[in-house]
C-alpha positions as CSV (number, residue, x, y, z in Angstrom):
1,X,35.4,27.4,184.7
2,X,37.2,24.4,186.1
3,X,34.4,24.3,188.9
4,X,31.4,24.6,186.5
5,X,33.2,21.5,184.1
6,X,33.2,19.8,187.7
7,X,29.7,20.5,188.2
8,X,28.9,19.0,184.6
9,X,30.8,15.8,184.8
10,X,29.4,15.3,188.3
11,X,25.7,15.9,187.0
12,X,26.2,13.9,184.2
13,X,27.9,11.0,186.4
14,X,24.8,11.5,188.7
15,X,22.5,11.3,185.4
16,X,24.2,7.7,184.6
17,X,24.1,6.3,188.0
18,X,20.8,7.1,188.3
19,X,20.0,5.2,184.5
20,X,22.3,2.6,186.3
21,X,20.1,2.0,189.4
22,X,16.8,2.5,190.7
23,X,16.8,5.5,192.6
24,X,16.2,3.9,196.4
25,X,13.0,5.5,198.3
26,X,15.9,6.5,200.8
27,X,17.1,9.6,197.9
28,X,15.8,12.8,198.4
29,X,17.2,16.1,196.9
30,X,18.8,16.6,199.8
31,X,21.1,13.8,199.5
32,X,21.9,14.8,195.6
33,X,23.3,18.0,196.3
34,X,25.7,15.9,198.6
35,X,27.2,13.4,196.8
36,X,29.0,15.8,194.2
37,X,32.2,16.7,196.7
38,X,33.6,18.8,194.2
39,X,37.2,18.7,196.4
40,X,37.3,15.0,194.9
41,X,36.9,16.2,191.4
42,X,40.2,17.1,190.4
43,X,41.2,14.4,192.4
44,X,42.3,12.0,189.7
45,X,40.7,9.0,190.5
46,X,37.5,10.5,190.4
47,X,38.4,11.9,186.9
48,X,39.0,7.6,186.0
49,X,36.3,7.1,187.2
50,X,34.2,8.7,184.7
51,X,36.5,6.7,182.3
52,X,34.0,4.4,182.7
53,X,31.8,6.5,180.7
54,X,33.8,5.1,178.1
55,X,31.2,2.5,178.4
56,X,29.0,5.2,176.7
57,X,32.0,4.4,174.2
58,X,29.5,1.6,173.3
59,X,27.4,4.4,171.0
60,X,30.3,4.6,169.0
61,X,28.2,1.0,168.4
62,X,26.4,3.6,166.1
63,X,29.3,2.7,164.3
64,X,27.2,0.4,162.8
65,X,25.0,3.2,161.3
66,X,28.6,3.2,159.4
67,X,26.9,0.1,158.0
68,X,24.5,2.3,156.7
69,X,27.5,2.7,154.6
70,X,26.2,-0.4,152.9
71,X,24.0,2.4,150.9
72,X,26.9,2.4,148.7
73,X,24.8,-0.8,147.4
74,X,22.8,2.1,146.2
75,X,25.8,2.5,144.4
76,X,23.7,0.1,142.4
77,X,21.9,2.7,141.1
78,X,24.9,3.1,139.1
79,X,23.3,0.2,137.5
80,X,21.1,3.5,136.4
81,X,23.8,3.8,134.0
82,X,22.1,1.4,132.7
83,X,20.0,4.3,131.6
84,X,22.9,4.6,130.1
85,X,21.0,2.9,127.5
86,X,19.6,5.9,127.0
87,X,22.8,6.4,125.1
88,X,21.0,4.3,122.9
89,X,19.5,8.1,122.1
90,X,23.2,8.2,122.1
91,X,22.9,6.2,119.3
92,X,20.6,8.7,117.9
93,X,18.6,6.7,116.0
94,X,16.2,9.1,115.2
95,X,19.3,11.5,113.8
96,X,20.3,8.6,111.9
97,X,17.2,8.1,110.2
98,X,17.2,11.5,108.7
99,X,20.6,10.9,107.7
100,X,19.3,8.0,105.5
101,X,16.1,9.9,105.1
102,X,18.5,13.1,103.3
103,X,20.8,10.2,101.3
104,X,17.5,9.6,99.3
105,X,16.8,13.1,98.6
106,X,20.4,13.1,97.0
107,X,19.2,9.7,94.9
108,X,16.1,12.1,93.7
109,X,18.3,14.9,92.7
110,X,20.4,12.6,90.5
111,X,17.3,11.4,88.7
112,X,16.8,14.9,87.9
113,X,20.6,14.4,86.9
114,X,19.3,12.1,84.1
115,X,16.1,14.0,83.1
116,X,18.6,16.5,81.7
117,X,20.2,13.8,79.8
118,X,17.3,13.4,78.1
119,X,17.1,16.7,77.0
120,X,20.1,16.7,75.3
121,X,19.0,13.5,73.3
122,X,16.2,15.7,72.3
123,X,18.5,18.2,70.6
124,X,20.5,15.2,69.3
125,X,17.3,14.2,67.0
126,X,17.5,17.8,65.4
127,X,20.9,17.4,64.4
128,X,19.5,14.1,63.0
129,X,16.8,15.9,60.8
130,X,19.2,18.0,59.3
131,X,21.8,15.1,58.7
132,X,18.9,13.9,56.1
133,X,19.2,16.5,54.0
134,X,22.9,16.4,54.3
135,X,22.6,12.7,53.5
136,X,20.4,13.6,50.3
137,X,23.9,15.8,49.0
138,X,25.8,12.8,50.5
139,X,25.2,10.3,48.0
140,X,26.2,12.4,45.2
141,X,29.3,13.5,47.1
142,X,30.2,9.7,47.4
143,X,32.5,11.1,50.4
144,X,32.9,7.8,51.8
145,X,35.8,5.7,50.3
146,X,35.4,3.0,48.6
147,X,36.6,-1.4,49.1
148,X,38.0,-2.7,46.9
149,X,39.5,-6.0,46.0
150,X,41.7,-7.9,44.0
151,X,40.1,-10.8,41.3
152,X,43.1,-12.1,39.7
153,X,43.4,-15.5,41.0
154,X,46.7,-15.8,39.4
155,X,47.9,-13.7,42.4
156,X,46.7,-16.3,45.3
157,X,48.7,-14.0,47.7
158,X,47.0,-11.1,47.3
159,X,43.2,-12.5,45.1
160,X,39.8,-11.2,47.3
161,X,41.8,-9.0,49.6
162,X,40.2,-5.6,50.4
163,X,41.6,-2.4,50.2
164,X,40.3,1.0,50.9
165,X,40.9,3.3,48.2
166,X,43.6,6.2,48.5
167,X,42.0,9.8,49.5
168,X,43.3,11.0,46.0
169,X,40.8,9.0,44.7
170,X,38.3,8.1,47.2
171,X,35.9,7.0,44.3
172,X,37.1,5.3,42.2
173,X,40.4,2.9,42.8
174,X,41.5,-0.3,41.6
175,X,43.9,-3.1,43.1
176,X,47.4,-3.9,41.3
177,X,47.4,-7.3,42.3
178,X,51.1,-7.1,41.5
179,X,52.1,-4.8,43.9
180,X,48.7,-6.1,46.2
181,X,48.1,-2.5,47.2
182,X,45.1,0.4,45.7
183,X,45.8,2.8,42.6
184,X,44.0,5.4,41.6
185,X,42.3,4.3,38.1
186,X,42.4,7.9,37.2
187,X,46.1,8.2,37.4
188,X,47.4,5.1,35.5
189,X,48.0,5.3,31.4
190,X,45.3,4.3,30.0
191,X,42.5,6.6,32.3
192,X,39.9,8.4,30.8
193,X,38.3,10.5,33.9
194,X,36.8,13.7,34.5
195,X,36.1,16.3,32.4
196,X,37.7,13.9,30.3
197,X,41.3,13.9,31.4
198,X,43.1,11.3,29.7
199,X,46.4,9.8,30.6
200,X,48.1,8.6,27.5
201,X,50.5,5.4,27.1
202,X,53.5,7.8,27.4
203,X,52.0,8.8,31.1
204,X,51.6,12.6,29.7
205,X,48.1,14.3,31.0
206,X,45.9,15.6,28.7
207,X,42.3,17.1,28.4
208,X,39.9,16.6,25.1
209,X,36.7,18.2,25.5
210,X,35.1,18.0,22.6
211,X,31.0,18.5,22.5
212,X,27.8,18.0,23.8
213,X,25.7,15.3,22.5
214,X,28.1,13.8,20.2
215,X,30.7,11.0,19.7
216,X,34.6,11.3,19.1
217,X,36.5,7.8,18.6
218,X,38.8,7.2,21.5
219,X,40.4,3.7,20.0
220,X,40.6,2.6,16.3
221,X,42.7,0.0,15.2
222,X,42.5,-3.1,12.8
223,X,40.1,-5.5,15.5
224,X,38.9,-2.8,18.0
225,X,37.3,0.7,17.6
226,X,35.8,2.4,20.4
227,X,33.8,5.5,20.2
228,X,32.6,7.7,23.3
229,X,29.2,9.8,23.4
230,X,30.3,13.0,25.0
231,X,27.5,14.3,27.6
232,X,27.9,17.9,28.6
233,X,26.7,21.7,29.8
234,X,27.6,25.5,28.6
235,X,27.4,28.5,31.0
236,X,27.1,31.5,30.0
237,X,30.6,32.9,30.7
238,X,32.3,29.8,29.3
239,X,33.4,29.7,25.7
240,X,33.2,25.8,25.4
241,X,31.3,22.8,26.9
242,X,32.0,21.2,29.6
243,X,31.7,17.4,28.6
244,X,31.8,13.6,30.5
245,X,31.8,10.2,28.4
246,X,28.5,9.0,29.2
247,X,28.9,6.0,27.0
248,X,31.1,3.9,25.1
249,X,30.7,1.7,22.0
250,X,32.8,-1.1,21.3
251,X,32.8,-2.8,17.9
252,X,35.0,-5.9,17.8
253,X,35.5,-9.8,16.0
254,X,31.6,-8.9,14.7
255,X,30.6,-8.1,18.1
256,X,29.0,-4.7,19.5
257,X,29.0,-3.9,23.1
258,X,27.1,-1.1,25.0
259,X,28.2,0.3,28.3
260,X,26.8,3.3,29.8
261,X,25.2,5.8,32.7
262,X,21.8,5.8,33.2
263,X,20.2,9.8,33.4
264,X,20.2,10.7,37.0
265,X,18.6,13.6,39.2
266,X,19.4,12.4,42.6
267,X,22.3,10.5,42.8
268,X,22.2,7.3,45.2
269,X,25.6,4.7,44.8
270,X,23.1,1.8,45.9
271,X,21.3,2.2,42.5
272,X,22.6,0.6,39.8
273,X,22.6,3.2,37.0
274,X,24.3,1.5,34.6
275,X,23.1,-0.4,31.3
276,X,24.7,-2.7,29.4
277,X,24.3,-4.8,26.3
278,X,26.1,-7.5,24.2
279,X,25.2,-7.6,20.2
280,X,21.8,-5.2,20.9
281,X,20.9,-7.8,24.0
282,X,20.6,-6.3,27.2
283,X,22.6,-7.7,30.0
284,X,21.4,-8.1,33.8
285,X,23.9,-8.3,36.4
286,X,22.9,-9.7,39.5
287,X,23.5,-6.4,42.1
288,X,26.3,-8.7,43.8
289,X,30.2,-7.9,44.0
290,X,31.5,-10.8,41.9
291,X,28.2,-11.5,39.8
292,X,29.8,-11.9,36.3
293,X,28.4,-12.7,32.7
294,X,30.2,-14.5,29.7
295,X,29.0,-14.4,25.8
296,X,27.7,-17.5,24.7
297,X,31.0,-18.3,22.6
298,X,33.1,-17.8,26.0
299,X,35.8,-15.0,25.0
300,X,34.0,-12.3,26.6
301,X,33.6,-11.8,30.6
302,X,31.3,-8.7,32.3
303,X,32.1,-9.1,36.2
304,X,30.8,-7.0,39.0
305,X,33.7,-5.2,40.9
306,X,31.1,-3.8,43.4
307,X,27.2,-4.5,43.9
308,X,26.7,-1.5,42.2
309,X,27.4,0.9,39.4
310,X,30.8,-0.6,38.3
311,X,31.6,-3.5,36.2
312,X,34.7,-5.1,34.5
313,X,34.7,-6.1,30.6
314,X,37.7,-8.5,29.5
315,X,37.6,-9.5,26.0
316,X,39.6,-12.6,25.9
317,X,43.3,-11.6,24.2
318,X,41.8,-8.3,23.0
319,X,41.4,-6.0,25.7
320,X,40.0,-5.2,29.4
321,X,38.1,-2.4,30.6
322,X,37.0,-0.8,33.9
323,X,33.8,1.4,34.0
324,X,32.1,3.0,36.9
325,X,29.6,5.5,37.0
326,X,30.2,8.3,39.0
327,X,27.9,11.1,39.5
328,X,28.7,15.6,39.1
329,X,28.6,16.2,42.6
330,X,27.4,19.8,44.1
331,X,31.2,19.9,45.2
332,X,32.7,19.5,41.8
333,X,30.3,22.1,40.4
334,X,30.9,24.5,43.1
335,X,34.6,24.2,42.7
336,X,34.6,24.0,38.9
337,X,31.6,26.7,38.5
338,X,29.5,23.8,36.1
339,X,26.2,24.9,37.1
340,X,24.5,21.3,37.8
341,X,21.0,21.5,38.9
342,X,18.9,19.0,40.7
343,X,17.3,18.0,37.6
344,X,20.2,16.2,36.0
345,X,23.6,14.8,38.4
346,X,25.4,14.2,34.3
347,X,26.0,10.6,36.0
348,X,29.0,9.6,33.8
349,X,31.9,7.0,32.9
350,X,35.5,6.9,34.8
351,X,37.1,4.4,32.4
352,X,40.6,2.6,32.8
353,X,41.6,1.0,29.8
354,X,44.4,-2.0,29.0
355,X,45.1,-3.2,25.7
356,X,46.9,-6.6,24.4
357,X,46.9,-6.3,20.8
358,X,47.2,-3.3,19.3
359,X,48.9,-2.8,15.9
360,X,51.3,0.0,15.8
361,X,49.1,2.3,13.3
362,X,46.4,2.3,16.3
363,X,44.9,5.8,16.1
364,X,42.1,7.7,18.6
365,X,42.2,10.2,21.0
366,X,43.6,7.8,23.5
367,X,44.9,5.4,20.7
368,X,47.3,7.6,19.3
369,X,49.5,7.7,22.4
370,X,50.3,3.7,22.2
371,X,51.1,4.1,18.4
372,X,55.2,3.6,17.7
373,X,55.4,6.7,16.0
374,X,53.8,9.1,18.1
375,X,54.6,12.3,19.7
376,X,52.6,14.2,21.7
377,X,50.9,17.4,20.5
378,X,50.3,18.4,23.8
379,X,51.4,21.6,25.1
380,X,53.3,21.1,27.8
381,X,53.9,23.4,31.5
382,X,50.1,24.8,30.7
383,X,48.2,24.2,33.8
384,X,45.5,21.9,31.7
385,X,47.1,20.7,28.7
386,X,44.1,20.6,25.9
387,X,44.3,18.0,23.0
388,X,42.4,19.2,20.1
389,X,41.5,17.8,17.1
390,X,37.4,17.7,17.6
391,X,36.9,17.2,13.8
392,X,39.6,14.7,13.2
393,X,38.1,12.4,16.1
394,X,34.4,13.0,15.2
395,X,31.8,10.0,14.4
396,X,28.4,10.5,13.5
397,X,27.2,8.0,16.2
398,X,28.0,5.3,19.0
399,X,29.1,2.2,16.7
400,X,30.1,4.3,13.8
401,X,33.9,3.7,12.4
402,X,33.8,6.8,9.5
403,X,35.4,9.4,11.9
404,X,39.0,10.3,10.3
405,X,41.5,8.2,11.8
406,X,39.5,4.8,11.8
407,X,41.6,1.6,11.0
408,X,39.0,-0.4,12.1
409,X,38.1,-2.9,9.2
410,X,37.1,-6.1,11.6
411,X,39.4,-8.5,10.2
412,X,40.7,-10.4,13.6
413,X,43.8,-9.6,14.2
414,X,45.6,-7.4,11.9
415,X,48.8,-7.4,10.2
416,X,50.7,-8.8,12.8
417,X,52.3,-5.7,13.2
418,X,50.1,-5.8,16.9
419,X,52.0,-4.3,20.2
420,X,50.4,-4.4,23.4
421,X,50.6,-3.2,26.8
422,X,52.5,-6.0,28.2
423,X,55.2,-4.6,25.4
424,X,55.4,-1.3,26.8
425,X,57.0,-1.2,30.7
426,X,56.1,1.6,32.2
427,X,58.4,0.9,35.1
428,X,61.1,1.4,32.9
429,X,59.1,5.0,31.8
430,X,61.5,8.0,33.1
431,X,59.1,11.0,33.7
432,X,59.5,14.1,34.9
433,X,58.7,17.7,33.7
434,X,60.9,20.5,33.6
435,X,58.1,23.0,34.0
436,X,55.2,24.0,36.2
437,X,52.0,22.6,36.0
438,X,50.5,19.0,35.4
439,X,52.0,17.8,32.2
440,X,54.5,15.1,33.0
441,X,57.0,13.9,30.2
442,X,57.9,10.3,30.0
443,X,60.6,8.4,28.2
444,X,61.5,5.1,27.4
């Protein structure tokens, strides 16, 4: 093996000397096969020699193809990241425009979100259409309570403020300027309400029914007589009428004054129902809270308390009065089985009466109980307490003074034997009742 390695490194030696030189004419192949002495071969010299074949070291100058190396410059393509731009897909613009595109489909299902909304306004109008009829019950109901205020600018503190009337008596209150806070008018002495319930000087409840279509004197006395026309109904399982003052009739110092509810089948509190009239003259009110009238000689004053159906009558030194027209509503006749029809409302008077100067033989249903002798005939611890006495309190007509206990006689102002309300102080009243029921006892 060594041999043949000779051989090779002598023919390749050979092969580079010959590159070297010019082979002389002189060379023939006979020559060749002398030159390679293979004894020399393992000589070393002749193995440095071929050291110089290190020259052939010189390809190692393809080294340079190391330069080739320089196509890491095509390392530049990384600049093809550039396509990284193509991340710009990345940035998936077209994704993201059918994530705005879906945002506005969720903007066109909340419109849809409103067309039900509509809807349900559309079922709101129904309950509207049958509000009206409700509303057409309403107005006799009168659920709404009503403002009042206090007039008496002798109480500056308290004059032309408004109060809302107590639920006990929703409709129909007045102000105690006094005590600057709403009372039922009903409840004080001196009431005439209802079906009539009357509350007596002594603050002891009482009913007087009397009859349909006829008049019973409430006040008589020496300078003021007072007669009620009694309005009313009969069922057929009721033994009696059921009655309301409609009107009253005031007879006075020569004067006459008129004061009642105007016939009603649908009751509405913006329409003024009630009439009025001073010595046969009619009176018109201007439908304003506060619009007031006054007699041509001065001593008597008609005032508005509201716009409508309500008025206040002051008789200078004599007496004042509060009416308001108030209809049967179809909850009273329900509750109280009076069989009122849409034909007639019986629109009638809640009175509140004070008195300055009333003798001590004053008489009347309501007269009686501010006399200095009297005692009540009413039976008490009954759940309503009836007052009769229908032919003793009878007149035959609205200005008429011949019932039974008139004192009337028109002569100013009496014996001097007067009293009035002032006189009596029902703060001072103890009242209680030792049974059950509504009668309440009162002593001074």
């Amino acid at each position: 093996m060594k041999r043949a390695g000779v051989v090779a490194v002598i023919l390749l030696l050979s092969l580079a000397l010959a590159e070297a030189a010019p082979a002389p004419d002189y060379v023939n192949p006979g020559d060749v096969t002398i030159v390679p002495v293979e004894p020399k071969a393992p000589n070393g010299p002749k193995d440095k020699e071929p050291k110089e074949p290190k020259e052939p070291k010189e390809p190692k100058e393809p080294k340079e193809p190391k330069e080739p190396k320089e196509p890491k410059e095509p390392k530049e393509p990384k600049e093809p990241k550039e396509p990284k731009e193509p991340k710009v897909p990345v940035v998936y613009t077209p994704p993201s425009p059918p994530t705005t595109t879906p945002p506005p489909p969720t903007t066109t299902p909340s419109p849809p979100t409103t067309t039900p909304a509509p809807p349900t306004t559309t079922p709101s109008p129904p309950t509207t259409t049958p509000s009206p009829p409700t509303t057409t019950p309403t107005p006799p109901s009168s659920s709404s309570p009503k403002q009042v205020r206090c007039m008496d600018r002798y109480y500056p503190g308290c004059y032309y403020r408004q109060f809302t009337c107590p639920a006990a008596c929703a409709e129909s209150c007045q102000v105690d300027c006094n005590t600057c806070s709403p009372v039922c008018d009903c409840n004080k002495p001196g009431a005439v309400c209802q079906d009539p319930r009357f509350v007596g000087a002594d603050g002891i409840t009482f009913y007087f029914h009397g009859k349909k279509d006829q008049d019973f004197c409430l006040v008589s006395d020496s300078n003021l007589h007072i007669n009620a026309h009694f309005i009313g109904k009969r069922t057929a399982n009721m033994g009696r009428d059921f009655t309301w003052v409609q009107a009253l009739g005031l007879l006075f110092n020569n004067h006459k004054i008129y004061i009642g509810a105007q016939k009603t089948a649908t009751w509405n509190d913006a329409m003024d129902r009630i009439s009025l009239s001073f010595d046969g003259q009619p009176i018109d009110l201007l439908e304003t809270e506060g619009a007031s009238w006054q007699s041509p000689a001065g001593d008597v004053t008609i005032t508005r308390v509201r716009a409508t159906n309500a008025v206040e009558i002051q008789a200078e030194g004599n007496f004042k009065i509060k009416a308001v027209v108030v209809p049967i509503t179809q909850k009273d006749s329900l509750i109280h089985k009076y069989g009122v029809t849409q034909e007639d409302c019986f629109a009638h008077l809640d009175l509140s009466f004070k008195f300055n100067s009333l003798t001590r033989q004053v008489s009347g249903v309501l007269g009686q109980t501010y006399a200095s002798n009297y005692v009540s005939r009413v039976k008490m611890g009954v759940a309503m307490p009836v007052l009769g006495g229908d032919r003793e309190f009878h007149s035959s007509s609205i200005f008429a003074t011949d019932c039974a206990v008139a004192r009337f006689n028109g002569k100013g102002k009496g014996n001097g034997n007067q009293i009035s309300e002032e006189g009596i102080q029902f703060a001072d009243l103890n009242c209680s009742s030792g049974f059950s029921g509504r009668g309440v006892v009162c002593k001074r």
